[in-house]
C-alpha positions as CSV (number, residue, x, y, z in Angstrom):
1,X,29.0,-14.7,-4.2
2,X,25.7,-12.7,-4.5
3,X,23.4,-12.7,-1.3
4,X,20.1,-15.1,-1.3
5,X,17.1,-12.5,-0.7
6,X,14.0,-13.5,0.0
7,X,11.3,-11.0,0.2
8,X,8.2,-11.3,2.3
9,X,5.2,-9.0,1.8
10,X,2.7,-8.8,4.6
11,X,-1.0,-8.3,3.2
12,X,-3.0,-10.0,5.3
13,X,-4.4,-6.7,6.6
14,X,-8.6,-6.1,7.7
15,X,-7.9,-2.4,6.4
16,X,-11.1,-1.9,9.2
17,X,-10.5,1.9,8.7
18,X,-10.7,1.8,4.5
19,X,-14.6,0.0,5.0
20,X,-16.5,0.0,3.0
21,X,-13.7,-0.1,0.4
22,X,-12.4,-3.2,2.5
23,X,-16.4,-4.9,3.0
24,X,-14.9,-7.5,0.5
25,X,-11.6,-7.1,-0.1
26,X,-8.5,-6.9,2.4
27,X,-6.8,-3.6,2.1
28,X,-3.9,-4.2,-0.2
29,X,-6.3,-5.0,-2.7
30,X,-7.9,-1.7,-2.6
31,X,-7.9,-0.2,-6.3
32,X,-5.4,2.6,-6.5
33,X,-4.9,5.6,-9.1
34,X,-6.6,4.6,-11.8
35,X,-5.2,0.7,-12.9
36,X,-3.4,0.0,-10.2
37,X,-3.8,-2.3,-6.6
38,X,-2.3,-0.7,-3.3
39,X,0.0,-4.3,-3.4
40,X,1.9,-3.3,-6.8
41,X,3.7,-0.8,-5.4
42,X,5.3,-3.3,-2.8
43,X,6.3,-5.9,-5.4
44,X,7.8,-3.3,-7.9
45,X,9.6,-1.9,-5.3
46,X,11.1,-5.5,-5.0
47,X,11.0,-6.4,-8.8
48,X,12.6,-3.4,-9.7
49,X,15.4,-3.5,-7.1
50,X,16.5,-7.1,-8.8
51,X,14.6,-8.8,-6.0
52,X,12.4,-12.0,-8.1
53,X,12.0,-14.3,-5.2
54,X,8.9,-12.9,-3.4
55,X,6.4,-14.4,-0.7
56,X,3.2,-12.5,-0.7
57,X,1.2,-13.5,3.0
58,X,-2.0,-13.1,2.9
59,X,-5.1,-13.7,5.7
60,X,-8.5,-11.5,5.5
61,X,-10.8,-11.6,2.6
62,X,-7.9,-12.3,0.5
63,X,-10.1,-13.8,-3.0
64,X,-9.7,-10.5,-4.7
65,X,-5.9,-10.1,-4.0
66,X,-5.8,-13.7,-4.7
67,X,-7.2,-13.3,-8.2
68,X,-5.2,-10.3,-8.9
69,X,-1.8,-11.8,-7.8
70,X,-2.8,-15.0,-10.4
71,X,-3.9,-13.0,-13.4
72,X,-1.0,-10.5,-13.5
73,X,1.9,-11.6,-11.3
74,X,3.4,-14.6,-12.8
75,X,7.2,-15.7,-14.2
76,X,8.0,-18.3,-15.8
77,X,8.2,-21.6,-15.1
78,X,11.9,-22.4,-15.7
79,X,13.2,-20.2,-13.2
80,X,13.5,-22.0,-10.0
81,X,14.4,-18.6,-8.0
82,X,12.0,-16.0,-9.9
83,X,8.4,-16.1,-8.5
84,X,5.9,-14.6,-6.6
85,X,3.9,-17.1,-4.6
86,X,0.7,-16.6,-2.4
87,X,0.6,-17.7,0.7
88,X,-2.3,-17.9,3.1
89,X,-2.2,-18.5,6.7
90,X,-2.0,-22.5,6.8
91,X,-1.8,-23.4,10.6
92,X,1.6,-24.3,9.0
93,X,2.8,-25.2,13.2
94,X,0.0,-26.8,14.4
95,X,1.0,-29.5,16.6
96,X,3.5,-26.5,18.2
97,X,1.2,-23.4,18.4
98,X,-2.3,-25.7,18.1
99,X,-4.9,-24.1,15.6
100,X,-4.1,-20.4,15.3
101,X,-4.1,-17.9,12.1
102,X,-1.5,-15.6,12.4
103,X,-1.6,-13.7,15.6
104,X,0.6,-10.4,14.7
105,X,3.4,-9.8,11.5
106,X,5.9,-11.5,13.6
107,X,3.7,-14.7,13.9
108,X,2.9,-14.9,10.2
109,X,6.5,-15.0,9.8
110,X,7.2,-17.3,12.1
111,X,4.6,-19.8,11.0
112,X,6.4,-19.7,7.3
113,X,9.7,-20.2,8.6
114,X,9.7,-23.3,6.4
115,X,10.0,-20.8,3.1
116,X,12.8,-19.1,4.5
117,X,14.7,-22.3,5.3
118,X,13.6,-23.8,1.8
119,X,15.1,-21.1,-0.3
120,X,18.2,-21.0,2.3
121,X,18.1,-16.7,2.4
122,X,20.6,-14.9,3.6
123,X,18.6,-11.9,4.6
124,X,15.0,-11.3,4.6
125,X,13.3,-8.2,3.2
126,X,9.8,-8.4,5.4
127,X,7.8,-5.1,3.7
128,X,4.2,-4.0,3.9
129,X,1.9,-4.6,1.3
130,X,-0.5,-1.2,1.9
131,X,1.8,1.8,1.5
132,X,2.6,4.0,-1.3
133,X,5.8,4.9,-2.8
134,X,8.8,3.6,-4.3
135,X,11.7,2.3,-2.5
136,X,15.0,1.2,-4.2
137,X,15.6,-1.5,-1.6
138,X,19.1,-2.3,-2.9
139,X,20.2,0.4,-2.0
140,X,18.7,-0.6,1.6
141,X,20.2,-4.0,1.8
142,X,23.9,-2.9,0.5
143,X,23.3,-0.4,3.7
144,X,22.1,-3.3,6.0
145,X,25.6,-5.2,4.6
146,X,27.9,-2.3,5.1
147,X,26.8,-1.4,8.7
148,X,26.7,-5.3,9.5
149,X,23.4,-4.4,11.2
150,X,21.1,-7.6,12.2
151,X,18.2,-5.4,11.6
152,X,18.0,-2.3,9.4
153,X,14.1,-0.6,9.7
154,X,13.2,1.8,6.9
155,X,12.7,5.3,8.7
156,X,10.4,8.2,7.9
157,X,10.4,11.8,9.5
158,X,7.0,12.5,10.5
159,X,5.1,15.4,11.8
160,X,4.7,14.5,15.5
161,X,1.3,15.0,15.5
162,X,0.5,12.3,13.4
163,X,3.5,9.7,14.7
164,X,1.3,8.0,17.6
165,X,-0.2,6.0,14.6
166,X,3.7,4.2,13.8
167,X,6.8,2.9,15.9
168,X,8.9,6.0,16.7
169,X,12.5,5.9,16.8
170,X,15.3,7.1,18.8
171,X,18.7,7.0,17.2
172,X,22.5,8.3,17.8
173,X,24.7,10.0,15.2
174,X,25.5,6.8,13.1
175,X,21.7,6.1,12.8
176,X,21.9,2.8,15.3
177,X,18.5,2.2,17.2
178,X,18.9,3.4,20.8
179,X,15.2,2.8,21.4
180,X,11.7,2.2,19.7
181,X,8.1,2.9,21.3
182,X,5.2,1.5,19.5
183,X,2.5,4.1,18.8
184,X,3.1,6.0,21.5
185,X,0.5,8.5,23.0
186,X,3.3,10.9,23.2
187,X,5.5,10.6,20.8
188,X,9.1,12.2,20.9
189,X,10.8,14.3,18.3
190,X,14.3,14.2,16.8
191,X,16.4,16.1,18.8
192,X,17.5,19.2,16.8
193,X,13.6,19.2,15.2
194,X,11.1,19.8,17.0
195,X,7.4,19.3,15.8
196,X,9.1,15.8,13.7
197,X,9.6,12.2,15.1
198,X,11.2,9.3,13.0
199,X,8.7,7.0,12.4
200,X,8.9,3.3,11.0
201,X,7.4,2.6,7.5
202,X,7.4,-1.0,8.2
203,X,9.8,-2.5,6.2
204,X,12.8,-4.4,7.8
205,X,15.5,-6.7,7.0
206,X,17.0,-9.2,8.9
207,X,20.1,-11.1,8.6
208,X,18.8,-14.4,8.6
209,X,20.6,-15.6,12.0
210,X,19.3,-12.8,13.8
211,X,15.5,-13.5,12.5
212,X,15.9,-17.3,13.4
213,X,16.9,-16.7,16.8
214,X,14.4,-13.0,17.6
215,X,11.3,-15.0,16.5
216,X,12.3,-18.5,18.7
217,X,13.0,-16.3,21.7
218,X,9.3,-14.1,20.8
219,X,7.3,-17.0,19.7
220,X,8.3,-18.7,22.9
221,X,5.9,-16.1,25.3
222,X,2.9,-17.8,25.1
223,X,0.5,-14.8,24.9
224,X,2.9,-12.0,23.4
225,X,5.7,-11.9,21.2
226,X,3.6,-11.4,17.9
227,X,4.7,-8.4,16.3
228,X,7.4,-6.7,15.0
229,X,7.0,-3.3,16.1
230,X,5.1,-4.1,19.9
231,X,7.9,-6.9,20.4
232,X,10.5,-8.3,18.4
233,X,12.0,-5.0,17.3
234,X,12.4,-3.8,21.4
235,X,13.3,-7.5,22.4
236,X,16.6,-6.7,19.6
237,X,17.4,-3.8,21.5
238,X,17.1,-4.8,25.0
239,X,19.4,-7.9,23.7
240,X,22.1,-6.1,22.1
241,X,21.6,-6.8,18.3
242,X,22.9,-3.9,16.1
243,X,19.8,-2.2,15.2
244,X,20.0,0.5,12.1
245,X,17.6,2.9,11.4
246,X,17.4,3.2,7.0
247,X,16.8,7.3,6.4
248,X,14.2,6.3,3.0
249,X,15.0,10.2,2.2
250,X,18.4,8.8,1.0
251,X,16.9,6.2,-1.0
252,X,17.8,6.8,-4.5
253,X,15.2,6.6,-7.2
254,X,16.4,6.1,-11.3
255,X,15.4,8.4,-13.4
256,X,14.1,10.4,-9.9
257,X,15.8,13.9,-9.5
258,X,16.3,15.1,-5.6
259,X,15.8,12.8,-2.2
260,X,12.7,10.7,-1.9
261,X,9.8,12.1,-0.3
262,X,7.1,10.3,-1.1
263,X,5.3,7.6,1.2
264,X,1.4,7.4,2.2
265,X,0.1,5.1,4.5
266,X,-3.2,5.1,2.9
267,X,-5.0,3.7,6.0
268,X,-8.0,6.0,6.3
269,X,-10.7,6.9,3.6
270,X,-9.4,10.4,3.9
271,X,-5.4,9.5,3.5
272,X,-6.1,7.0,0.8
273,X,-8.7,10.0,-1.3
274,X,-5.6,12.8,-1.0
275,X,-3.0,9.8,-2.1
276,X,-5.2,9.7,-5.7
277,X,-5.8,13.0,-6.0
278,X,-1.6,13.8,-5.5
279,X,-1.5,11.9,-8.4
280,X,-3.2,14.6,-10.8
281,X,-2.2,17.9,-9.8
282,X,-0.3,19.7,-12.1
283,X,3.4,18.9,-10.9
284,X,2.6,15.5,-8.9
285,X,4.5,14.7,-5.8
286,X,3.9,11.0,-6.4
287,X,5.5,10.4,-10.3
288,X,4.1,6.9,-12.1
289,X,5.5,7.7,-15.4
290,X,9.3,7.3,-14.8
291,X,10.5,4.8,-17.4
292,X,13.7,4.0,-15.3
293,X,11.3,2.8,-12.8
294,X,8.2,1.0,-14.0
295,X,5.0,-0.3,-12.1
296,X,3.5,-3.0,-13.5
297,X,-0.2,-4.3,-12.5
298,X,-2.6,-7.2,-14.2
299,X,-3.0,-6.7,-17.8
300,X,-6.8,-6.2,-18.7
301,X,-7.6,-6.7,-22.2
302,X,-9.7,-3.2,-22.8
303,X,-9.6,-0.5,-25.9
304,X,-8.3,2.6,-25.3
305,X,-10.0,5.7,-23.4
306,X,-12.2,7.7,-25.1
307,X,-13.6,11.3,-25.4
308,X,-16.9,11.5,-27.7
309,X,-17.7,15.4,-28.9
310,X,-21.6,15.6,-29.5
311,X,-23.6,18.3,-31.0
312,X,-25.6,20.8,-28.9
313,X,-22.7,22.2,-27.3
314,X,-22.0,18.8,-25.3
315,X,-18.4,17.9,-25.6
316,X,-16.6,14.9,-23.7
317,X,-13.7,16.5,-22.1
318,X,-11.0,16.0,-18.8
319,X,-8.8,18.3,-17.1
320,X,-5.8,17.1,-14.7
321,X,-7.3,13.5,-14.9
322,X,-5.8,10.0,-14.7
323,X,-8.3,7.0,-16.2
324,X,-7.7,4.1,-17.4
325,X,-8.2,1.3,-20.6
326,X,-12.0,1.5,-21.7
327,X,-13.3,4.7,-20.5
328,X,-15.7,6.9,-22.6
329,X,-16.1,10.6,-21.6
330,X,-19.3,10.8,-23.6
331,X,-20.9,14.3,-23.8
332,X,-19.5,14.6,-19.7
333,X,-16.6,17.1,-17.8
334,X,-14.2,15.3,-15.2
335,X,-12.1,17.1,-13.3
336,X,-8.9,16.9,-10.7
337,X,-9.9,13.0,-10.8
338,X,-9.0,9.3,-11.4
339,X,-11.2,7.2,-12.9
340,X,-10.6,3.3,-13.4
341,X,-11.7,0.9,-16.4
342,X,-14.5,0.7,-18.5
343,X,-16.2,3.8,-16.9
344,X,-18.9,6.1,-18.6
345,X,-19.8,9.5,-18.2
346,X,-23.0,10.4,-19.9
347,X,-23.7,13.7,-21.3
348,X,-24.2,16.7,-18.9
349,X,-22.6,14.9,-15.9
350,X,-19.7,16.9,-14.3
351,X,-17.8,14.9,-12.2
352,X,-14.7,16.7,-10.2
353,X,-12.3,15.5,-7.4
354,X,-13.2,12.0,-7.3
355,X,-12.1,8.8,-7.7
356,X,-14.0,6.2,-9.8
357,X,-13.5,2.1,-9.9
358,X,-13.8,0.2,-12.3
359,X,-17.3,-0.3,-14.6
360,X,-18.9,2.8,-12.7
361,X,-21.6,4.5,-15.2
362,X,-22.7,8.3,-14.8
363,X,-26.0,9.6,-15.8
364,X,-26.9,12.3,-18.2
365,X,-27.0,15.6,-16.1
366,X,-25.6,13.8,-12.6
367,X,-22.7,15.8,-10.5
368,X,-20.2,14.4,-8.3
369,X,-18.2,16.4,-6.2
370,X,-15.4,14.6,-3.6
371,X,-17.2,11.4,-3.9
372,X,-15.1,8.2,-4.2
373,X,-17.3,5.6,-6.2
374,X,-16.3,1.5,-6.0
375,X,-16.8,-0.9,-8.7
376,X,-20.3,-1.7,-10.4
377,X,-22.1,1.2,-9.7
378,X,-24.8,3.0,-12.0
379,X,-25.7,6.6,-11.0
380,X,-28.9,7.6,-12.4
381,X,-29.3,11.0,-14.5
382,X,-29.3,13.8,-12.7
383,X,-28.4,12.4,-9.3
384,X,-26.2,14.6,-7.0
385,X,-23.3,13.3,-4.8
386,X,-20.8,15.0,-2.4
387,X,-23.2,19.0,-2.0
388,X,-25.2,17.8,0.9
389,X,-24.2,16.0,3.6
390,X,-27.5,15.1,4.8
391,X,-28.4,13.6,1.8
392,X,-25.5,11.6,1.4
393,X,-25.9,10.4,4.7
394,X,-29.6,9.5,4.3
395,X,-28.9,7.6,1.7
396,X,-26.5,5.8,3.5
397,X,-23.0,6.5,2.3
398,X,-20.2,7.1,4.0
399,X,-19.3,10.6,4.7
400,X,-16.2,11.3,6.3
401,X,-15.1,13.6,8.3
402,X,-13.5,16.1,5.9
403,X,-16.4,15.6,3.4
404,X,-15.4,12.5,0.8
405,X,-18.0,10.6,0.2
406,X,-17.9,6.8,-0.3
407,X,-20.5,5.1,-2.1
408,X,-20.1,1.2,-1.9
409,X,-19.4,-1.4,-4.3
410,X,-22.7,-2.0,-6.2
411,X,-24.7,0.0,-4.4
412,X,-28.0,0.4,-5.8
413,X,-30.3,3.4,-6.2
């Protein structure tokens, strides 16, 4: 008989480091290259692994995620085991844990145990909603089955310079767990590679006993016991479960030559402005246009982009750009970028390296250089963005610390 999976996504994340992208939306709704919300690539990761039955948790300014899930994200209604279903933090316990949101990723688990014991799963895929990449997680839960592991983590090499931001891993020669530290200051490398610590993506599955009985015994410490990484996941260890580390470079990928490299955890402005521009070089690391694996978003009902040529040498034209449905390249040049719906680029303006939302509007004779622009935004002709950093900063943008420049949603001039 074929397992009952349920999948949990967790997107109830503040995304505190992505403001002022996240001023009024929680990070997985953050607009992504081009057409695209950072959530998709979590639930076709699960739809295209055969995985229908999906739980998306959701907390912080969740209206725009909301809205998104509803508009694009539905089954139909005959199907008592195909859906995706939004659920926001209810106080679902509240005579037991008194009037809390959720306090950690273990808690907002916890608090929906009822879901779990409604569909009666047999293991629990419990993913992030604010990474990108594509993970066949079959292939993960046939590995979790084999190996009889109670808990198999997802597991990404990482420079070790940049591991103190994750849950680093220690393993032995069969890839069992021997130890996991949470963001440590110091974290240690995989003997044999210096310079590279396993990190964890956040993605795990649990056999269902082993979840029932971790989140009791953690729910049960008053004042700790939240999360996965900072407690449940050592509590396993120190308690004997069978803890597997999943090597994602193994993950295989259809239609996807070689071992799977990709994953971003696109939780700085900086991170999440070199994840969209991957997308357009010339040979992209990051590939969206594998049939054998497809990513789906919310369908919007625009006409196809558009390049206009004028007269007077002014000639609407792109190069190594991604944009989407009802775009008009009017008289302008973009470059190395990714632009979203329904944006206009007037004649003269020169736009290069950025990242455009949705209904953003370009003025005759403006440049844009590095500049990522959110929704509803009207640049007036010949206004510059992204050459001087004192400029950008007087007029309040954000300027990060390599140089991208964020102008928020609406912002007017």
């Amino acid at each position: 008989m074929k397992p009952r999976v349920l999948g949990m996504i967790l997107a109830g994340g503040q995304g505190s480091r992505l403001a002022p992208l996240t001023q009024k939306r929680s990070k997985p709704a953050v607009p992504f290259g081009s057409k695209y919300r950072i959530i998709d690539f979590a639930i076709n990761n699960f739809m295209n692994s055969g995985m229908f039955s999906i739980y998306v948790l959701t907390q912080y300014k969740a209206q725009s995620l909301t809205e998104h899930i509803q508009r694009g994200w539905r089954f139909g209604t005959f199907l008592s085991d195909y859906f995706i279903t939004l659920v926001p933090a209810q106080m679902y316990r509240l005579e037991e844990l008194g009037p809390v949101w959720y306090r950690g990723t273990a808690d907002a688990v916890y608090q929906n145990m009822h879901l779990i014991d409604n569909y009666d799963a047999d293991y629990v895929a419990i993913f992030s909603g604010d990474h990108i990449y594509k993970m066949n997680v079959e292939h993960m839960l046939q590995t979790h089955i084999d190996s009889r592991a109670d808990i198999t983590i997802a597991a990404y090499p990482m420079p070790q310079s940049q591991a103190h931001q994750f849950g680093v891993m220690h393993v032995d020669e069969r890839w069992r767990v021997t130890e996991f530290l949470e963001k440590p200051k110091d974290p240690p490398s995989i003997p044999g590679q210096e310079g590279v610590s396993l990190t964890s993506m956040g993605n795990y599955i649990f056999s269902r006993k082993a979840l029932d009985e971790l989140l009791e015994t953690s729910m049960s410490g008053g004042e700790e016991g939240f999360d996965f990484g900072s407690d449940v996941i050592p509590r396993a260890l120190s308690d004997g479960y069978n803890v597997l580390a999943y090597d994602f470079h193994r993950n295989p990928i259809p239609g996807q030559s070689g071992p799977n490299l990709y994953w971003r955890d696109v939780g700085t402005l900086d991170a999440y402005f070199e994840a969209n521009m991957d997308l357009v070089t010339v040979n992209p690391e990051f590939d969206i246009y594998n049939p054998e694996w497809p990513l789906r978003t919310s369908s919007e009902f625009s006409p196809p982009a558009k390049f206009v040529h004028e007269s007077e040498g002014r000639k609407g034209q792109a190069f190594n750009t991604i944009m989407a449905g009802g775009t008009i390249i009017s008289g302008g040049t973009v470059r190395d970028s990714v632009l979203g719906r329904n944006v206009r680029l007037h004649s003269y303006s020169v736009v290069e390296s950025c990242v455009l939302f949705d209904d953003v509007e370009v003025g005759r004779h403006a440049r844009l250089k590095r500049v990522i622009v959110d929704k509803d935004v009207v640049i007036p002709p010949g206004t510059v963005i992204g050459l001087n950093r004192e400029d950008d900063l007087a007029r309040g943008f954000t300027v990060t610390d390599s140089g991208v420049v964020v102008v928020s949603k609406g912002y007017t001039f």
